[in-house]
N, C-alpha and C positions, 0 to 999 in steps of 0.2 A: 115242431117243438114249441112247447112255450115259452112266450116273453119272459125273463128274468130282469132282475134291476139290473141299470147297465153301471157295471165299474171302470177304474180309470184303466188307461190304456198300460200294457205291459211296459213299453219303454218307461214314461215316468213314472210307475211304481219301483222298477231297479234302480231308477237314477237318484229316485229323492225319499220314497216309504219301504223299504229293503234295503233298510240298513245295519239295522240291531238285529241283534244276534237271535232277537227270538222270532226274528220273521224269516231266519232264513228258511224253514218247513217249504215256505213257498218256491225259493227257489232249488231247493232240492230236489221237491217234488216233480219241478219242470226238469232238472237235470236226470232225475234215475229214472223217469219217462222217457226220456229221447237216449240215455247212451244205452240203458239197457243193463243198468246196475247200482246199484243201492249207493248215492252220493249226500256225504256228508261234511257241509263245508267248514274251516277252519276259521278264515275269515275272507275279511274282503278289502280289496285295497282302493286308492284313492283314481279315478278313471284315468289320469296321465300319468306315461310311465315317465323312468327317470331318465334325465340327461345327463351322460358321465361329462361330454365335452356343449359347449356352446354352439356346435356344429350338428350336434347330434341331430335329427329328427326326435320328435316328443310324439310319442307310442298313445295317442286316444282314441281310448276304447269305453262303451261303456260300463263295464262292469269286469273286474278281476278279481277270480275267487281262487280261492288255495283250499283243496281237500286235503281232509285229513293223511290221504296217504301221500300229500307233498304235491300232487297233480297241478297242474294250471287250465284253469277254466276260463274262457273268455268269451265275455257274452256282446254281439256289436250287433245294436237293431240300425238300420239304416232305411228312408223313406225317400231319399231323392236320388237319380242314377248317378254313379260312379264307374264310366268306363275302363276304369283299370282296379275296379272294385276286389278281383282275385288278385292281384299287388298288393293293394291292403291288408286281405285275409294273410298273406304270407309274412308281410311286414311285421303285422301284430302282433303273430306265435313269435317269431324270430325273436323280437325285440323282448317278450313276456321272458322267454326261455334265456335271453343273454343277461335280463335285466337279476335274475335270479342267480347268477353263480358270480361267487368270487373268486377272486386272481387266488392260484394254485389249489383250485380244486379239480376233483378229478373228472374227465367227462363220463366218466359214468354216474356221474351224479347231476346233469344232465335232467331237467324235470322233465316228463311229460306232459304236454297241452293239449287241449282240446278246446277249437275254434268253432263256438256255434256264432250263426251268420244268421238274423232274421230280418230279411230283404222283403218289403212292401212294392219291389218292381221286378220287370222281367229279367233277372241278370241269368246272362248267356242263352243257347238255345234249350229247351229242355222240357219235356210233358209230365212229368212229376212235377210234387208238388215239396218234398223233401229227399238233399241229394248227401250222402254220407261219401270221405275221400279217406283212402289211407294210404303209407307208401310200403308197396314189396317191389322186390328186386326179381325178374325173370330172365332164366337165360336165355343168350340167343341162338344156341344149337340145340341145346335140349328141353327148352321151354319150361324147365325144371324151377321152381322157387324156391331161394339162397333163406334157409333156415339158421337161425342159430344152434352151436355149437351144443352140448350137455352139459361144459361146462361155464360156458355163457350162459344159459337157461341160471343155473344154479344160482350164479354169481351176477348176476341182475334180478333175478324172480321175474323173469319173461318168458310168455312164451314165443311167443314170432318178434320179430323184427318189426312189423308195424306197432307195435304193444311202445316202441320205444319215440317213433317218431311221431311227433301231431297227426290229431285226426281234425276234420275238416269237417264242418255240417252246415248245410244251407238248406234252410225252410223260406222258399218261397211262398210269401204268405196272401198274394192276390190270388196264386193263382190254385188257392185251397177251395171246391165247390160246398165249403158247407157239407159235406157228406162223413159224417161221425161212424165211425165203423172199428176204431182202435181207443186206448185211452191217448196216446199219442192226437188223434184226430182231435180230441174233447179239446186240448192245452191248443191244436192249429185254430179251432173254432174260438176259443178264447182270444188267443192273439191278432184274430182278422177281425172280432166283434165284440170288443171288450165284456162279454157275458158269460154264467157260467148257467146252464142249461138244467132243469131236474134231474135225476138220474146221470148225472156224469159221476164218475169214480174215477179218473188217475188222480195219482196222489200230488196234494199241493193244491188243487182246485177249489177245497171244501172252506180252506185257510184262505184263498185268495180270496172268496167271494164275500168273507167276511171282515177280511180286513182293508179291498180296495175299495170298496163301496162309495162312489162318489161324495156322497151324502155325509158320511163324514167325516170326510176330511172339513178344517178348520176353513174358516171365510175367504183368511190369506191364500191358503193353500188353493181354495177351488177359484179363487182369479186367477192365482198362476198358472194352476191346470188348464181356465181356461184358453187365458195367454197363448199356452203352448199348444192348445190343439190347433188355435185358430191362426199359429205361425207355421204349424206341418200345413195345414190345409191349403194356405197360398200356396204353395207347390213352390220355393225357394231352389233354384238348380243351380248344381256346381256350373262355374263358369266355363272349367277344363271340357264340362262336359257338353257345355252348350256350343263354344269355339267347335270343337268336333264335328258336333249337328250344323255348325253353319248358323248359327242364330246369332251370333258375335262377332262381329267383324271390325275389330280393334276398336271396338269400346269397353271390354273387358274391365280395366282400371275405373272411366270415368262409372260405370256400374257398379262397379264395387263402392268405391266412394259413397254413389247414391243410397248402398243398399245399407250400408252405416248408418249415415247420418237420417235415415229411415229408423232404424233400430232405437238409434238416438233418441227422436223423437216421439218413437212410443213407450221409453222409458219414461220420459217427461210426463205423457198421457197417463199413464200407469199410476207414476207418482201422481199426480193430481188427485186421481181420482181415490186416493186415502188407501195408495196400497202400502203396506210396509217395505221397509229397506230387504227386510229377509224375503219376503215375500216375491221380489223382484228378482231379487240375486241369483232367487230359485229358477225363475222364470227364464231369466236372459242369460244366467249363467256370466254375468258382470263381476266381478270383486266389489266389495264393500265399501271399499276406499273409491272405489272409481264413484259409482251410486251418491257416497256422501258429498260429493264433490256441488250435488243439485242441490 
C-alpha cells in the first residue's frame, strides 16, 4: 500500500477534536463498522462519570456517547497494562448504566451499553486480533438457552436476553498484522497507524482523514499532540501493575511522588517554551486554576 499523510492518533482525536456535533460522522462511522448496525449518536458526555456519594469511585472513561435509541456507548483506549483491566471494563458499563437511571424508575428502562475496549497491549491470552462478549443463560441439564418470553419480546422490543445486557468488545490493536481484508480491518489499520490508506471505504474513514490531519491542526494543538505522544511513548506503567511483575518493591509511593513532580516540571518546560494555558490543560489534563497558579 501506499504512504498516506499520517493523522493524529484515534485516542486524542475522541478526547480533544470529536467533540461537536458535526464530527460525530467520524465516530459513527467507527461504531456502525464494529457493531454491525447503522449508529447514530445523540450526544457525548463529559469522560468522568458522576459521584452520587464522596465514597463513590469516579467512572473514567474516555468517551461516553448516548444513541439516539437511548443505547450507552463507551469508548476506553488504553496503552499501558492494567492487570485487572476486565474489572475496569465491568466497572465502566455498571457505573454508565447506574449513572443513567433515577430513583423509582423502572428496571426496564435499564439502558443498554456497549463497552468498546481499544488495548495497545496483550491483555489476556488470545490469537485474534478483535474479541466480541455477550451474556446468555444455558441450562444445565438440557443445555437449552433461557429465551425471553412473547410477551417480554413485545414489552421490551428485544429479541434475546443478551440484546438487554452490555456487550463487551476488545480490539487488540498490536496484535493486528496490517492485513486489510474487511472495512472493519481498514478503521484496525487506522487505529495501529494513524493513516488512512487509498482505496479504503468503511464509513467515517473519508471524514477522518480529512479532518485529523496533523497539519492542521493549530500550533498550540500540535505541541500538545506532540506532548502527548512523546508522554505514551515513555511507556508510563501503572504501579498496581508493576508491584505484580515484581519491579516495585515498596517504593511504589516515593515513585509516584517522583513521577508528579516530573509531570510538574514539564509543565514548567511547556510553559516556557510559549505554550498557552489551553494548550497545556489539553496536554496534561491539569485544570486551569491549578496551570495559573505558574
Amino acid at each position: 500500500m501506499a504512504q498516506q499523510r499520517t493523522l493524529v492518533s484515534f485516542d486524542w482525536a475522541i478526547k480533544f477534536l470529536l467533540k461537536n456535533k458535526a464530527d460525530y460522522v467520524i465516530l459513527e462511522g467507527f461504531l456502525t463498522t464494529l457493531l454491525g448496525k447503522e449508529i447514530k449518536i445523540k450526544s457525548l458526555t463529559d469522560s468522568e462519570g458522576n459521584k452520587n456519594r464522596p465514597a463513590d469511585k469516579i467512572n473514567r472513561v474516555d468517551v461516553l456517547a448516548e444513541e439516539n435509541d437511548g443505547s450507552l456507548i463507551i469508548i476506553e483506549l488504553q496503552f499501558t497494562p492494567e492487570i485487572d483491566y476486565y474489572h475496569r471494563m465491568l466497572f465502566g458499563s455498571s457505573k454508565a448504566i447506574v449513572n443513567h437511571m433515577e430513583e423509582g424508575m423502572p428496571y426496564s428502562k435499564v439502558k443498554k451499553a456497549y463497552s468498546i475496549n481499544i488495548v495497545y497491549f496483550d491483555l489476556g491470552n488470545g490469537k485474534d486480533y478483535i474479541y466480541h462478549g455477550t451474556t446468555t443463560f444455558r441450562g444445565l441439564h438440557y443445555n437449552d438457552e433461557l429465551e425471553l418470553s412473547p410477551e417480554q419480546k413485545a414489552e421490551f422490543a428485544k429479541l434475546d436476553i443478551k440484546d438487554i445486557y452490555p456487550e463487551y468488545y476488545v480490539l487488540k490493536v498490536d496484535q493486528f498484522k496490517n492485513v486489510v481484508q474487511s472495512k472493519l480491518d481498514e478503521w484496525m489499520y487506522y487505529l495501529k497507524n494513524s493513516k488512512v490508506e487509498p482505496g479504503f471505504k468503511a464509513p467515517g474513514l473519508a471524514e477522518a482523514d480529512k479532518q485529523l490531519e496533523y497539519a492542521r491542526l493549530s500550533y498550540d494543538d500540535q505541541l500538545a499532540y506532540d506532548y502527548h505522544v512523546d508522554k505514551r511513548r515513555s511507556g508510563e506503567s501503572s504501579i498496581y501493575t508493576a508491584r505484580l511483575e515484581g519491579k516495585v518493591e515498596g517504593r511504589a509511593e516515593g515513585e509516584f511522588i517522583g513521577m508528579a513532580l516530573g509531570i510538574w516540571q514539564t509543565v514548567l518546560i511547556m510553559k516556557s517554551q510559549g505554550m498557552s494555558i489551553d494548550a497545556i490543560a489539553k496536554a496534561t489534563r491539569w485544570r486551569k486554576e491549578e496551570l495559573a497558579s505558574l
